[in-house]
C-alpha positions as CSV (number, residue, x, y, z in Angstrom):
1,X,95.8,-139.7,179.7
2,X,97.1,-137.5,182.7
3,X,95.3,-134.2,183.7
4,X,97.7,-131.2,181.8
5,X,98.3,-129.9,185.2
6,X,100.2,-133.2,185.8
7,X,102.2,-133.1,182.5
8,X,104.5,-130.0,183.7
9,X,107.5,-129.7,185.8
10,X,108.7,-126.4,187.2
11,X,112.1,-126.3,185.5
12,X,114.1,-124.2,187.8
13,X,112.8,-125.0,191.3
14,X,113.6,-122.6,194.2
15,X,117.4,-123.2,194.6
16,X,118.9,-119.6,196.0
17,X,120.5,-118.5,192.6
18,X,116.1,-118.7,191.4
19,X,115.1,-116.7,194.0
20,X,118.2,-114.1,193.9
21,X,116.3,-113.1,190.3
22,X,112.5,-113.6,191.6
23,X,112.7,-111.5,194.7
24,X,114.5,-109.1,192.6
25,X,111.0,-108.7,190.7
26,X,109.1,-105.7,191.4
27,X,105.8,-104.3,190.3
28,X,107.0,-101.7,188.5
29,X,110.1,-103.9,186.5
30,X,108.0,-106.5,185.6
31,X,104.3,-105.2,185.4
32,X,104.4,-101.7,184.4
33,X,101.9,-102.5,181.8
34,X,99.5,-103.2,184.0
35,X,99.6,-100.7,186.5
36,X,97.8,-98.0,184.5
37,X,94.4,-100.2,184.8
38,X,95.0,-100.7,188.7
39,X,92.1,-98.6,191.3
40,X,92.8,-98.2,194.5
41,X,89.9,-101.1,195.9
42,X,90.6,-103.9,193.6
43,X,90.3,-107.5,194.5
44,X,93.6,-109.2,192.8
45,X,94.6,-112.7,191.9
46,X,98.5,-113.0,191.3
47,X,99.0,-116.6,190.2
48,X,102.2,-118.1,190.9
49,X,103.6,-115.3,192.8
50,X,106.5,-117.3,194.3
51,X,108.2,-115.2,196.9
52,X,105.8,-112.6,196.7
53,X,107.5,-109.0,195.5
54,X,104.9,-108.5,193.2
55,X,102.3,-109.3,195.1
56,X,103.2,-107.0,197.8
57,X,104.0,-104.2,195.5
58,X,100.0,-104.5,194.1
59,X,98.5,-104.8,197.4
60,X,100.1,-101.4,198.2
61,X,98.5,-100.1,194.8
62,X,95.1,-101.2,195.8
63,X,95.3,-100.1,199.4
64,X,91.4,-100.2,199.6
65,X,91.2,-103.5,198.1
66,X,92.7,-107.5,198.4
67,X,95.3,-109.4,196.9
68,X,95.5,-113.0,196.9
69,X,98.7,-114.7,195.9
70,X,98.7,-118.6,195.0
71,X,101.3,-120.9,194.0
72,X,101.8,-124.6,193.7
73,X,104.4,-124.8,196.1
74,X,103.6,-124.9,199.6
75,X,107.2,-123.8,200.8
76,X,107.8,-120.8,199.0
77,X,104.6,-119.5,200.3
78,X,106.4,-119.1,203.5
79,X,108.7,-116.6,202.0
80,X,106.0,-114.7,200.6
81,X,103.8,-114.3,204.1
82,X,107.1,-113.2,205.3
83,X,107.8,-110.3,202.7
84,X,104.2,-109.3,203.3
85,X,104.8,-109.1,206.9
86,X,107.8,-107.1,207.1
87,X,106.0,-104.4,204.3
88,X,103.4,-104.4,207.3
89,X,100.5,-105.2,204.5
90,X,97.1,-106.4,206.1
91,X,95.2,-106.3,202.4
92,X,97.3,-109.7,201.1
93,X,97.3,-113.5,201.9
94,X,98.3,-116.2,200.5
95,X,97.1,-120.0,199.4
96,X,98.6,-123.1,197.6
97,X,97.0,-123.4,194.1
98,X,97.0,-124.5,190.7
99,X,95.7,-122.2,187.6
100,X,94.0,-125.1,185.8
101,X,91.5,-125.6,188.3
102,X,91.5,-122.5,190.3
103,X,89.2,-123.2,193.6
104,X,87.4,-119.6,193.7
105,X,83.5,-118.8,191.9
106,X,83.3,-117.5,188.5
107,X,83.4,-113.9,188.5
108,X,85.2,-113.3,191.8
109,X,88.5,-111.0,190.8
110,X,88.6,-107.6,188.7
111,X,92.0,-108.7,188.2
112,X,94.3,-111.7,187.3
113,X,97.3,-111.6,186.6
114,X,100.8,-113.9,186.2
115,X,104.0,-113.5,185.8
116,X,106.3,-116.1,184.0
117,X,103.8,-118.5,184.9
118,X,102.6,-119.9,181.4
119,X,106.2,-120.7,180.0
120,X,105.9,-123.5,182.3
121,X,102.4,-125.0,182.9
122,X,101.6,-128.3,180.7
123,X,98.5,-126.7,179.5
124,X,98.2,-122.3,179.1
125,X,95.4,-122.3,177.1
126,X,93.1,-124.4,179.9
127,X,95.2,-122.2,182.2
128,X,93.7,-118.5,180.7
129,X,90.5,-120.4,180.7
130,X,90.7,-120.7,184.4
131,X,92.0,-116.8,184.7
132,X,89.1,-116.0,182.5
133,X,86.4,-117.6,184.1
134,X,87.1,-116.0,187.7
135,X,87.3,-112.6,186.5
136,X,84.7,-110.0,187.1
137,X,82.9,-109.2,183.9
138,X,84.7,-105.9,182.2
139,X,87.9,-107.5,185.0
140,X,91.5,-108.1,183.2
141,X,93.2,-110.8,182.7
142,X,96.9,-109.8,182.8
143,X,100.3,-112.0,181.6
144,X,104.0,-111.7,180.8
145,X,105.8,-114.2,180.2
146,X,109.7,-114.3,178.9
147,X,110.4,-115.5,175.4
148,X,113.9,-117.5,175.2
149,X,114.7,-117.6,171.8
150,X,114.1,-113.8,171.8
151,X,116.9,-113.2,173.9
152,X,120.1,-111.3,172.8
153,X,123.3,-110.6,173.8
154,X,126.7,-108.8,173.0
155,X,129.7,-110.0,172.4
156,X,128.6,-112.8,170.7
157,X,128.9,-116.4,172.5
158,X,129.6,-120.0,171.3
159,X,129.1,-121.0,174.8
160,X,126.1,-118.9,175.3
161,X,124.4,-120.0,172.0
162,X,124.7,-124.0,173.5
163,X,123.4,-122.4,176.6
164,X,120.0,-121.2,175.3
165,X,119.6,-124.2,172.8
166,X,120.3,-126.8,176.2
167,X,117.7,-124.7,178.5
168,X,115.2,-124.5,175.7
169,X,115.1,-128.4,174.8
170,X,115.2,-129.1,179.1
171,X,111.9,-126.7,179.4
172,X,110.2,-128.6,176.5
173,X,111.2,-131.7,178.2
174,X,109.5,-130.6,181.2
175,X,106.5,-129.8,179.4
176,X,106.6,-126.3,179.5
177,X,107.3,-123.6,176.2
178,X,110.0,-121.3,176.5
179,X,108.7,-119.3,174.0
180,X,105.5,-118.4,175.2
181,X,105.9,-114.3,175.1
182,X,105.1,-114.5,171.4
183,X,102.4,-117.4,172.0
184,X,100.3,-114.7,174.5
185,X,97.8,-113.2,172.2
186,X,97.3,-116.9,170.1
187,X,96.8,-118.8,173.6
188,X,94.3,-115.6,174.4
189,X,92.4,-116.1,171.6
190,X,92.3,-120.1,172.0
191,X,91.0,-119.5,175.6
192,X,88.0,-117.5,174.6
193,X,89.6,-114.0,175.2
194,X,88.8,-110.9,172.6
195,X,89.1,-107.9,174.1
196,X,93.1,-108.3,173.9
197,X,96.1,-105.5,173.8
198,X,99.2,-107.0,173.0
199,X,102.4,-105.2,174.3
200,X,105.9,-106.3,174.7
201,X,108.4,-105.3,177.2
202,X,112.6,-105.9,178.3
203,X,114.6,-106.5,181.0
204,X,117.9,-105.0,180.2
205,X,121.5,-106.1,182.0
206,X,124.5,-103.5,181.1
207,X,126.9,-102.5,183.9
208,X,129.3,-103.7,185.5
209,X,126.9,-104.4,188.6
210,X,123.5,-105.6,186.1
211,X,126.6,-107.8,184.1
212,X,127.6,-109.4,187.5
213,X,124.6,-109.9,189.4
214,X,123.0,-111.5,186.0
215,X,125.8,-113.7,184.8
216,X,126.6,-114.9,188.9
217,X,122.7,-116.0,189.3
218,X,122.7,-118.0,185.9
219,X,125.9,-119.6,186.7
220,X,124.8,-120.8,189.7
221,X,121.7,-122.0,188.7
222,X,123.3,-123.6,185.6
223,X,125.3,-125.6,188.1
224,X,123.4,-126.2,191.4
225,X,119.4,-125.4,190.8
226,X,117.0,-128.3,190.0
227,X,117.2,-127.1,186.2
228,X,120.9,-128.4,186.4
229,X,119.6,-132.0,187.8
230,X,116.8,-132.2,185.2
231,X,119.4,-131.5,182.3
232,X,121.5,-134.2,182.9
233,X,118.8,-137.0,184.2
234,X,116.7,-135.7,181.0
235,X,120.3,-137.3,179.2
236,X,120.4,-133.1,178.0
237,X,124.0,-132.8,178.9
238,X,126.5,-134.0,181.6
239,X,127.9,-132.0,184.2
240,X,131.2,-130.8,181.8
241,X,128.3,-129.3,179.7
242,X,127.1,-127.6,182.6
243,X,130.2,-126.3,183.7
244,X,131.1,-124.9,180.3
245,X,127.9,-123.1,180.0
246,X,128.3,-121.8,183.7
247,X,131.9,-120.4,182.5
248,X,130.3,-119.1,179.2
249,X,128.1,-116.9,181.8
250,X,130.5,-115.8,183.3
251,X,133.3,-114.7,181.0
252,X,130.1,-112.6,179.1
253,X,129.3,-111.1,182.7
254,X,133.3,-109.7,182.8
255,X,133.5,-108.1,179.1
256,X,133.1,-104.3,179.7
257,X,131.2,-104.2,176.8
258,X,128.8,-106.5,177.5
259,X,124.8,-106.5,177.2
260,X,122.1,-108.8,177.6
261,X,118.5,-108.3,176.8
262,X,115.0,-110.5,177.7
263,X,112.2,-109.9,175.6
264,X,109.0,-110.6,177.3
265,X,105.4,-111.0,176.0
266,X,102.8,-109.2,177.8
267,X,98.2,-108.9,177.0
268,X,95.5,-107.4,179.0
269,X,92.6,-108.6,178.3
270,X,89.1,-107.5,179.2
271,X,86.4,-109.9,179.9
272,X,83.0,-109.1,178.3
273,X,80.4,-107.5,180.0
């Protein structure tokens, strides 16, 4: 049987429409639960930090401390050095890395943390084991992730509707759960975490310009980002399916009235002393 870190493909890839939404992330859109717990010398783990917003924005909140960003893919990394670079940060670097088998001592951050990371691993509960075991005693271990089938919208969409049901049955095919924001706390508790707060939190896209940069960056990636290729070799749909569903985006991103919101999942949890 293959390791679970092998069982997992990263549905999206790094096509530009991917990383029009990830370098959009910022510390305080999409950890603002965490901050509050953040001190000025921390050491930091941010575990799949892709092109690295995020992880800049904590290393200038622990401006006394370290932050370490890690991600699977080798080239994206590049991106990230570079954002740190132009912030001018000298408390941040960066390493390939997978969160089964993290290469760092127990004990050796007061914080992990990972953002839309376990939607798509083949194994989250090994993966918070991992998190676990290289935090500090009394450290946190801190996750969001994005729950799919949580997602609404307004008008109501056919188009959309096929949309969600085609990208959730591609993720699973991948190996990954779309669902995980409501899986958090149960995977938490699976991994040997107690000390646990549960929170929730939402990305909201309502004018004209939130309507049209959301709608423009899922059509594209409906169409052109290795999600698209994996939906029709995975025999998911064929590339009329995809166009129909990039259309759907994009008639929903030109209603006046439109809205669209993402639930996410979120826990800190505290390992024991």
């Amino acid at each position: 049987m293959p390791e679970p870190r092998e069982t997992a493909v990263y549905t999206h890839g790094h096509h530009e429409s991917v990383l029009r939404s990830h370098t959009w992330r910022t510390a305080a859109n999409s950890a603002a639960y965490l901050l509050p717990s953040l001190t000025p010398d921390m050491k930091i783990l941010d575990v799949g930090c892709g092109p690295g917003t995020i992880t800049a924005d904590l290393a200038e909140l622990v401006p006394d401390g370290q932050v370490t960003g890690v991600d699977r893919a080798p080239e994206i990394l590049e991106q990230a050095r570079a954002t740190a670079v132009g912030r001018g940060l000298a408390n941040i670097d960066f390493t390939v890395a997978d969160v089964h088998a993290l290469d760092y001592p127990d004990d050796t951050f007061c914080v992990v943390h990972a953002h839309q990371v376990l939607q798509h691993v083949g194994d989250p509960v090994r993966a918070l084991r991992e998190m676990r075991r290289v935090v500090r005693p009394g450290g946190l271990v801190a996750v969001r992730d994005a729950d799919y089938a949580a997602m609404t919208w307004y008008p109501a969409s056919e188009g959309l509707d096929i949309w969600l049901d085609l990208y959730r049955r591609v993720a699973r095919a991948n190996g990954g759960e779309p669902d995980a924001g409501r899986r958090l706390k149960a995977w938490a508790l699976r991994a040997g975490l107690r000390d646990i707060t549960a929170s929730s939190g939402t990305w909201t896209f309502a004018t004209p310009q939130e309507r049209a940069w959301w709608s423009g960056l899922w059509a594209d990636r409906t169409l052109a980002s290795a999600y698209a290729d994996r939906a029709v070799e995975g025999g998911h749909t064929d590339e009329a399916g995809l166009r129909a569903a990039a259309e759907a985006w994009r008639e929903w991103g030109a209603r006046e009235d439109g809205w669209f919101s993402v639930l996410h999942g979120e826990i800190i949890c505290r390992k024991e002393a």
